[in-house]
VOLUMDREN-482694 format. One record per residue (C-alpha): residue in three letters; x, y, z. Coordinates in steps of 0.02 Angstrom, whole numbers, padded with zeros to 5 digits, always signed. Layout:
<zanus>
ALAXYZ/...
</zanus>
This chain:
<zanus>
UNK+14441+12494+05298/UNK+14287+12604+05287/UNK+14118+12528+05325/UNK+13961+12619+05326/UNK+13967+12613+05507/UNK+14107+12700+05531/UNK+14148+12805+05390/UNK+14127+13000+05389/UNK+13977+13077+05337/UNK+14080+13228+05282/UNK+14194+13142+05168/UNK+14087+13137+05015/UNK+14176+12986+04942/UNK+14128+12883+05087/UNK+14303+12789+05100/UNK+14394+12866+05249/UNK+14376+12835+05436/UNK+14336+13002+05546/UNK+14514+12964+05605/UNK+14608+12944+05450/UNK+14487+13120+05388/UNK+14555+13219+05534/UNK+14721+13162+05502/UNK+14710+13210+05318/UNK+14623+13384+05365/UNK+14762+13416+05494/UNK+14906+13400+05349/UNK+14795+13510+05229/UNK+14792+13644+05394/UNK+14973+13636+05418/UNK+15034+13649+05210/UNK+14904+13819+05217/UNK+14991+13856+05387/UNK+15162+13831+05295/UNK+15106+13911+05152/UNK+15026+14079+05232/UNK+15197+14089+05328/UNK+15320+14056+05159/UNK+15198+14206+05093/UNK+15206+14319+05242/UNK+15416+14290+05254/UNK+15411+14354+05054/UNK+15308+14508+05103/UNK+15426+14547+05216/UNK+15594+14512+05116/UNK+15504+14629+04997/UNK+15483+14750+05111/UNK+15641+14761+05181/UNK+15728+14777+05011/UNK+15737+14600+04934/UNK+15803+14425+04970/UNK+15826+14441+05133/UNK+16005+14520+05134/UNK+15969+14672+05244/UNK+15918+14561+05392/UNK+16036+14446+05371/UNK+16163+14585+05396/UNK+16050+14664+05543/UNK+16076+14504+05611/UNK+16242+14465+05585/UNK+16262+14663+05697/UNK+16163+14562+05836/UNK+16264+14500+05994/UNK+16259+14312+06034/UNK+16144+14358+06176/UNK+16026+14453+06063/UNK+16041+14316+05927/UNK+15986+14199+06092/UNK+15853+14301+06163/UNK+15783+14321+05976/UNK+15789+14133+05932/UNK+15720+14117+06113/UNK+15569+14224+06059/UNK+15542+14159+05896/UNK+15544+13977+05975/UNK+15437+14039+06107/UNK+15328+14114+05966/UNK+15330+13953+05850/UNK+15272+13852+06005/UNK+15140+13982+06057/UNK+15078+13949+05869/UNK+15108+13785+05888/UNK+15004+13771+06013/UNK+14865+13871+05942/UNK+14857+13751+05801/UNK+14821+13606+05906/UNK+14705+13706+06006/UNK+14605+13739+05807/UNK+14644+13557+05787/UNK+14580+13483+05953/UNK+14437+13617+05943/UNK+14401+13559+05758/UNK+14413+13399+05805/UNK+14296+13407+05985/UNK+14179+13481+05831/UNK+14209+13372+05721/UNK+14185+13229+05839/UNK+14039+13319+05908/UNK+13957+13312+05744/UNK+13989+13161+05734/UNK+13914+13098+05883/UNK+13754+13227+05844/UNK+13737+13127+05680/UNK+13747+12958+05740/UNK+13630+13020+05893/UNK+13511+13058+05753/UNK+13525+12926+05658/UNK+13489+12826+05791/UNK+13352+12931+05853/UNK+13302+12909+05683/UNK+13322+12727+05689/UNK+13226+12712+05838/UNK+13073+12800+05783/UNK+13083+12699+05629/UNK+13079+12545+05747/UNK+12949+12632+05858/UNK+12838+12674+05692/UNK+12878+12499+05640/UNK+12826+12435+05830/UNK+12672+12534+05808/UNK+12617+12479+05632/UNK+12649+12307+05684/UNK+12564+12352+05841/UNK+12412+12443+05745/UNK+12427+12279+05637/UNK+12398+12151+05779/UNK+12248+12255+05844/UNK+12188+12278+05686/UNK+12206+12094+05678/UNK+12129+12055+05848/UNK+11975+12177+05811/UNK+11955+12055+05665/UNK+11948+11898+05730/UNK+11837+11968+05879/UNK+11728+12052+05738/UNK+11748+11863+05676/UNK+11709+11781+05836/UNK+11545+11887+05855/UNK+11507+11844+05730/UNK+11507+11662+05756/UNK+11442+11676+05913/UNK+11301+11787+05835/UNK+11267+11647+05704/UNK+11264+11528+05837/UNK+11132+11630+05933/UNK+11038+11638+05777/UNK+11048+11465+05763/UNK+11006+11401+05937/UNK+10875+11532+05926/UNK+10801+11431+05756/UNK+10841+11270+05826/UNK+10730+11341+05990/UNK+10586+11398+05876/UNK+10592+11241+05775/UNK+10588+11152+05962/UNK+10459+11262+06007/UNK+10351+11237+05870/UNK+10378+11043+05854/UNK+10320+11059+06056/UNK+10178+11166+05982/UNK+10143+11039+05868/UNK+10155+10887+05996/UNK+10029+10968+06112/UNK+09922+11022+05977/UNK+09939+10833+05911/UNK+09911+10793+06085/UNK+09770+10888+06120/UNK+09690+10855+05974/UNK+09716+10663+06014/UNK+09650+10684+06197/UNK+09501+10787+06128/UNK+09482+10649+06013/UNK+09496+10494+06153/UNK+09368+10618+06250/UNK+09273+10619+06120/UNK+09274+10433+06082/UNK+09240+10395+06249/UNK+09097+10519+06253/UNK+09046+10434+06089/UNK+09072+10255+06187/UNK+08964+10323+06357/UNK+08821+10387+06246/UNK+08802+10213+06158/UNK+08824+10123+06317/UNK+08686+10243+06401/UNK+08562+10216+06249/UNK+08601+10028+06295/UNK+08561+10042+06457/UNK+08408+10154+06410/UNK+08343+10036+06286/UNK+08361+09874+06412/UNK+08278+09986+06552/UNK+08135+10030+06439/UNK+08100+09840+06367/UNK+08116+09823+06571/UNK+07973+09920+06609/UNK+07883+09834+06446/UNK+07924+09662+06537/UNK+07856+09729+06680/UNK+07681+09824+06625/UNK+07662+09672+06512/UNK+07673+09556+06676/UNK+07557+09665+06786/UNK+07432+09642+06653/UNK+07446+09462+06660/UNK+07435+09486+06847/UNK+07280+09588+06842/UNK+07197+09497+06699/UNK+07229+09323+06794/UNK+07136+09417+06949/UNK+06999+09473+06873/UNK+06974+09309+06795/UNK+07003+09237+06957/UNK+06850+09349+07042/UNK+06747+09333+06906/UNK+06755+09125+06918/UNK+06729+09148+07101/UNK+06608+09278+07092/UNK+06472+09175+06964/UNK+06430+08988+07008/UNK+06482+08864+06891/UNK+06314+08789+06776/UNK+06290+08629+06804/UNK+06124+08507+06721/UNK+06018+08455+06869/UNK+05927+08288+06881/UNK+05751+08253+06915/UNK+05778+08264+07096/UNK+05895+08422+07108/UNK+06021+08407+07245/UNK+06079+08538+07316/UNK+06211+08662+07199/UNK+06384+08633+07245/UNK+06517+08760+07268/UNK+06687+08742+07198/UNK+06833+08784+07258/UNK+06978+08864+07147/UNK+06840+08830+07005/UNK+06900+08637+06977/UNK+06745+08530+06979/UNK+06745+08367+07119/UNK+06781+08210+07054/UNK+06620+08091+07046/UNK+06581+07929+07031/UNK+06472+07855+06906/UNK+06492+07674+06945/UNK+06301+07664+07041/UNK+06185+07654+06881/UNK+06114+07749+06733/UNK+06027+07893+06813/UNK+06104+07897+06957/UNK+06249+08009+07017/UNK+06342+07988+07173/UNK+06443+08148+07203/UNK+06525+08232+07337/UNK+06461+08352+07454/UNK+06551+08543+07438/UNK+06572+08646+07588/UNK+06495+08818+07594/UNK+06601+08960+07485/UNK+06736+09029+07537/UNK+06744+09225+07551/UNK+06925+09252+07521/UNK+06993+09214+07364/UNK+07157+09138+07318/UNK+07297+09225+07230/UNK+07399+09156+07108/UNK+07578+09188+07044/UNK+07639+09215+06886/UNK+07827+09152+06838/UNK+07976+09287+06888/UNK+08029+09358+06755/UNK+08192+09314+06665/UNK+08348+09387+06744/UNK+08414+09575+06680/UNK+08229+09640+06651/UNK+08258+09766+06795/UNK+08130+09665+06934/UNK+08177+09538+07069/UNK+08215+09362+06997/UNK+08152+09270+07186/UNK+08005+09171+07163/UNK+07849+09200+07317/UNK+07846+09064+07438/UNK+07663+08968+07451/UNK+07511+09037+07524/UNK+07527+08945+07657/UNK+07683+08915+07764/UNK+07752+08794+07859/UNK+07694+08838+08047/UNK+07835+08703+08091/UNK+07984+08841+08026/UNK+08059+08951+08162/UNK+08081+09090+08053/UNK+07902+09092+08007/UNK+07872+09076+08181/UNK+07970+09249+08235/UNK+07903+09338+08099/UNK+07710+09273+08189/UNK+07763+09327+08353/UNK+07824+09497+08315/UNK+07696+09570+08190/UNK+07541+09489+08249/UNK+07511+09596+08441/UNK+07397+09741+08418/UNK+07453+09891+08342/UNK+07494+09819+08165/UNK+07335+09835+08111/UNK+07237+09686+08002/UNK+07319+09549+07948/UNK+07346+09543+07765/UNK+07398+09392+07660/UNK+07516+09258+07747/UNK+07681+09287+07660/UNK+07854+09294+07728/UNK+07949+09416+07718/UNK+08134+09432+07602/UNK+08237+09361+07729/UNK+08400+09259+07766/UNK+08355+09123+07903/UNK+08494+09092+08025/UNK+08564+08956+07961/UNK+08584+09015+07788/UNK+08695+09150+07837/UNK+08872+09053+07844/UNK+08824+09038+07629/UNK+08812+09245+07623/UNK+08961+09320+07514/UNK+08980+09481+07449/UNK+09088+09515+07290/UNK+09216+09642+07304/UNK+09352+09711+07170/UNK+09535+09687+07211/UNK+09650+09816+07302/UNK+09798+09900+07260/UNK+09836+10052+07154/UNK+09730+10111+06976/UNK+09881+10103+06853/UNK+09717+10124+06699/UNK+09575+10060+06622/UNK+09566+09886+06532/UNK+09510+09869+06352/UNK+09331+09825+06436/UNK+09342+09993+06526/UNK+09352+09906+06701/UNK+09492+09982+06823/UNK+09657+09885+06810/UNK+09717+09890+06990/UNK+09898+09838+07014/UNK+09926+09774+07208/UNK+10079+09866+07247/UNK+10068+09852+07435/UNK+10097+09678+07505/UNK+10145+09570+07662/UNK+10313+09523+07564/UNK+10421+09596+07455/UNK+10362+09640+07261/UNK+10496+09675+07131/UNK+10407+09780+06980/UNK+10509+09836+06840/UNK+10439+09939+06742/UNK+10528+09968+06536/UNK+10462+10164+06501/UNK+10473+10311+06552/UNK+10474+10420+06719/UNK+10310+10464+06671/UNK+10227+10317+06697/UNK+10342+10289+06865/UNK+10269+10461+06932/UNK+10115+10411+06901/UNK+10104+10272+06993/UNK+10199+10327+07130/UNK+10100+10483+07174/UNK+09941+10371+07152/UNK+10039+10243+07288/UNK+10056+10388+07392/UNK+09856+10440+07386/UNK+09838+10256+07452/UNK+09910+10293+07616/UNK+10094+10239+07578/UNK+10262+10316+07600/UNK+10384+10346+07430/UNK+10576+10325+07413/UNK+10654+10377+07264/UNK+10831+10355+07217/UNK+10862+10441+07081/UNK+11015+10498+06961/UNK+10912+10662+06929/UNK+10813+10719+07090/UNK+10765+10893+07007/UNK+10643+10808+06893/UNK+10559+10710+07051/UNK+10549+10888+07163/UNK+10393+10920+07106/UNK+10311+10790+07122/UNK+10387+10745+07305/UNK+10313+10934+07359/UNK+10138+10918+07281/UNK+10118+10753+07336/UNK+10027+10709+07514/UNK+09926+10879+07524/UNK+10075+10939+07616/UNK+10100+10792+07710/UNK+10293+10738+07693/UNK+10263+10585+07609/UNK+10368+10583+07468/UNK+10575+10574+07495/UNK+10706+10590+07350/UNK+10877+10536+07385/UNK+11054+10536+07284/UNK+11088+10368+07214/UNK+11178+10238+07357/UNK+11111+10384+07494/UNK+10940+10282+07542/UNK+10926+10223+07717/UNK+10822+10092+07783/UNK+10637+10141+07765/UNK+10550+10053+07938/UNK+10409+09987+07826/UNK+10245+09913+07932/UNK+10079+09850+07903/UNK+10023+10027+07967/UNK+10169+10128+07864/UNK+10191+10018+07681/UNK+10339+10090+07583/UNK+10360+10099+07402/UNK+10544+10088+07339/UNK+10569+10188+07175/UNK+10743+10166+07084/UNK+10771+10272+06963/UNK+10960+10252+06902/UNK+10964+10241+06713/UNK+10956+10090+06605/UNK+11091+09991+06688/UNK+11030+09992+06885/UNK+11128+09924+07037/UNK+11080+09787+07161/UNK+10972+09879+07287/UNK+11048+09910+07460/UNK+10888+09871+07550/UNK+10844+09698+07603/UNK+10687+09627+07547/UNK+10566+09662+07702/UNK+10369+09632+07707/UNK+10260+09787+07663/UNK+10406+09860+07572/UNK+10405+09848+07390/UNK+10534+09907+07225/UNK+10500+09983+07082/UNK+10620+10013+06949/UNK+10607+10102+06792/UNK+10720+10096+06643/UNK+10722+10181+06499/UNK+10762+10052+06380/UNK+10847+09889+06415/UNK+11032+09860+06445/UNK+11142+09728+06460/UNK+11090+09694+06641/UNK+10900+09673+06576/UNK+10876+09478+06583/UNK+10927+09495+06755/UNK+10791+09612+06776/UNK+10653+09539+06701/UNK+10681+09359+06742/UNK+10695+09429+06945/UNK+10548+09548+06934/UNK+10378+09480+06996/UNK+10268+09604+06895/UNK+10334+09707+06730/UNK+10271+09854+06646/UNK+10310+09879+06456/UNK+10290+10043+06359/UNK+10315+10061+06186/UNK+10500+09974+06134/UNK+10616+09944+05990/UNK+10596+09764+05875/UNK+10748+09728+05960/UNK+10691+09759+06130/UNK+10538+09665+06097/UNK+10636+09530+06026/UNK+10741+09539+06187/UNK+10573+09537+06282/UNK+10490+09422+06189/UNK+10634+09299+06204/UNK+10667+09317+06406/UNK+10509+09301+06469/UNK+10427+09171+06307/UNK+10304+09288+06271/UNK+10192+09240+06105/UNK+10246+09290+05936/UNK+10095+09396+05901/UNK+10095+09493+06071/UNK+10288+09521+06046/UNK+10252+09593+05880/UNK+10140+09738+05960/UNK+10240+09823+06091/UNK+10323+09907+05967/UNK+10173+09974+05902/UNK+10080+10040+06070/UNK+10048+10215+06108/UNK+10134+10327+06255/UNK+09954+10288+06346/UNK+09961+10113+06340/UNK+10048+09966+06421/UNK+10066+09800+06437/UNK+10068+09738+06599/UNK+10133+09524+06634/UNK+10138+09465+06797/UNK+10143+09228+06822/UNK+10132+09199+06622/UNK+09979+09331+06614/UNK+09971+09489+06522/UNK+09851+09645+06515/UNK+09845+09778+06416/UNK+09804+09946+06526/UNK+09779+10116+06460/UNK+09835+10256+06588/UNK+09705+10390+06605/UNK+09781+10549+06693/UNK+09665+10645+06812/UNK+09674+10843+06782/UNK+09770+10849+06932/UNK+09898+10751+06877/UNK+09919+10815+06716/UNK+09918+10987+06773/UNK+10087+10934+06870/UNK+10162+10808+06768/UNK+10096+10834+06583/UNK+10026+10710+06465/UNK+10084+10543+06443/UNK+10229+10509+06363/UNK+10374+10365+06315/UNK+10528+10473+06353/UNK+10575+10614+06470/
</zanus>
């Protein structure tokens, strides 16, 4: 049966094999070979005078060995032509086959760049394809950069914003405490001033008391004289004697005054009241006791020669020996300046002790920073452990005026520290909002401080343990929390919410104190402005 894969591309019907063609070729070839022979006998019986007759009685002359020898040669010549017609027909069909294999080696060739131009379409299709979706993919990744680079400027400009809000809030707190310095120095200005009022207004009275004084002492006092005159009496301090006039109309029995005195007698006005800028001691009398063995040094030492006169008897502003177990000076606490209280006084936070000191402080690494490079100025070694030890390089290098005071150390790497009462150590822990128990043991001069963020589950545990606490600005629920743990009042619970990234509220034994944290420029040239998160 003919298929299109193996039917002849000569036969133009399309229904015959190659084979079953060359066989039908070869009968066509051997009717015209049959055919061309019939025609060539005829020319030849034609020739020879018709039919045939004149050879068959030439041959019928032949002898049986001529008849042989002539069969012989016409076999010989039948199989010579025999054998040139399979030679045509082998040769036609080599071509034939030849033909046939050139056609199907063309249309195979043909096939095969079909397939390759098909490869290559589908080839030019998945580039054109992949050029797409990279075309695609930049861009995305060119809207991306467009966005991240928005999403930067909008970052920048909201951190433009901040410092400019910051600034102008700091240029603003600078101002108010400019504002708050001039009042206080008009205060003090006015208070000085009604001072020196106090005082001119006293050394009039002074002055006007002396002259009255010498004046009294300088005229004799008028007195009416009896018949007999006796002889004028002086007064001392201008207070008349006391007489008697029990002896009789007329008659006046009075006691005798000594001569005048030529020194005069000074007299002392009250001290003035306390804050009116002049010494609030009262002076001692006129004349002391000679029985006192201050009074008695002070004699011996300024009265040889070489001191000049001797003035008026006073002491001087001494302490007398036995007074001086009751001398006290008043002195601030120690410790760190975390900030000012709402009074403007330091608030000093005693970090370095002879035992242990848990702090815990609920803010930011800021505030942690701050106090630890401040606890480093003191004279005291810092450990941090920390879950991000880039952010604490900087400070660790500036800190100590390049001194190695400052270590930072991977979390669960720190070592024990060797604190001493010459070498005081400050533990920082900075490991997120969930920290783990420390691996130090509690030792004297040696003291923690842990920062969280904001509070965890593990933050009962932490406040209830801590001995001092530090609270920034938190949630309601974190106050709540707060408020809750450590019983803190409704109203003061209510504000932590509500502070600002300067200001804190420190508790520490059922007391609380609000401190506001004043950077230096120092510090704010290395860590920034204050702030609640990092």
């Amino acid at each position: 049966m003919s298929t299109p894969e193996n039917r002849d591309p000569r036969d133009p019907g399309g229904q015959l094999t190659p084979e079953e063609y060359a066989e039908q070729q070869r009968r066509a070839a051997e009717a015209a070979e049959r055919r061309r022979q019939w025609e060539a006998q005829q020319a030849a019986a034609q020739q020879q005078g018709g039919y045939g007759y004149p050879q068959q009685q030439q041959q019928q002359q032949l002898t049986p060995e001529q008849q042989a020898a002539q069969q012989q040669a016409a076999q010989h010549q039948a199989a010579q032509q025999q054998a040139a017609e399979q030679q045509r027909r082998a040769a036609e069909a080599e071509m034939r086959r030849q033909q046939w294999e050139a056609q199907q080696a063309a249309e195979q060739q043909a096939a095969q760049q079909q397939a390759a131009q098909q490869a290559a379409a589908q080839q030019a299709a998945a580039q054109q394809a992949a050029a797409e979706q990279a075309a695609a993919q930049q861009a995305a990744q060119q809207q991306a950069a467009q966005q991240a680079a928005a999403q930067q400027a909008a970052a920048e400009q909201a951190a433009a914003q901040q410092a400019a809000q910051q600034q102008a809030a700091a240029q603003q707190q600078y101002a108010d405490e400019q504002r708050q310095l001039r009042a206080r120095y008009q205060e003090e200005q006015r208070r000085a001033e009604e001072a020196e009022a106090r005082r001119r207004q006293w050394e009039d009275q002074q002055r006007q008391q002396q002259a009255a004084a010498q004046q009294q002492y300088a005229q004799p006092s008028q007195q009416p004289q009896p018949q007999q005159a006796p002889p004028q009496a002086a007064f001392q301090g201008g207070v008349p004697p006391q007489g008697d006039f029990s002896g009789g109309a007329g008659h006046v029995q009075q006691q005798a005054a000594p001569e005048p005195v030529a020194s005069t007698t000074m007299t002392y006005a009250p001290a003035p009241e306390v804050g009116s800028g002049r010494p609030t001691h009262r002076a001692l009398p006129d004349e002391p006791d000679e029985n006192d063995d201050d009074f008695a040094e002070f004699e011996e030492e300024f009265s040889h020669a070489g001191y000049g006169l001797r003035g008026p008897r006073r002491r001087r502003h001494v302490l007398p020996k036995k007074s001086l177990g009751s001398l006290g000076v008043n002195v601030g606490d120690d410790g760190v300046v975390i900030g000012v209280d709402p009074q403007g006084m330091p608030a000093v936070l005693d970090v370095l002790r002879p035992k242990p000191l848990e702090v815990v402080v609920v803010g930011s690494m800021w505030t942690a920073q701050i106090i630890a490079l401040r606890t480093a100025a003191v004279g005291a070694r810092i450990a941090v452990e920390s879950v991000r030890p880039q952010a604490w390089a900087p400070m660790a290098q500036a800190a100590g005026g390049g001194l190695q005071c400052v270590a930072v150390y991977e979390p669960n790497q720190l070592a024990a520290q060797g604190a001493s009462v010459a070498s005081p150590v400050l533990v920082v822990r900075d490991l997120g909002a969930q920290p783990g128990r420390s691996q130090l043991a509690p030792m004297p001069w040696q003291s923690t401080l842990t920062v969280v963020p904001f509070l965890g589950p593990r933050a009962p545990r932490l406040l209830t343990r801590a001995d001092v606490i530090g609270l920034q600005s938190v949630s309601p629920q974190e106050a709540e929390v707060i408020g809750r743990v450590l019983r803190l009042p409704d109203q003061l619970t209510e504000t932590l919410p509500t502070l600002s990234d300067a200001t804190m509220l420190w508790i520490s034994g059922g007391k609380h104190q609000y401190v506001m944290v004043q950077p230096t420029e120092p510090e704010t040239g290395l860590l920034g402005g204050p702030r609640r998160m990092d």
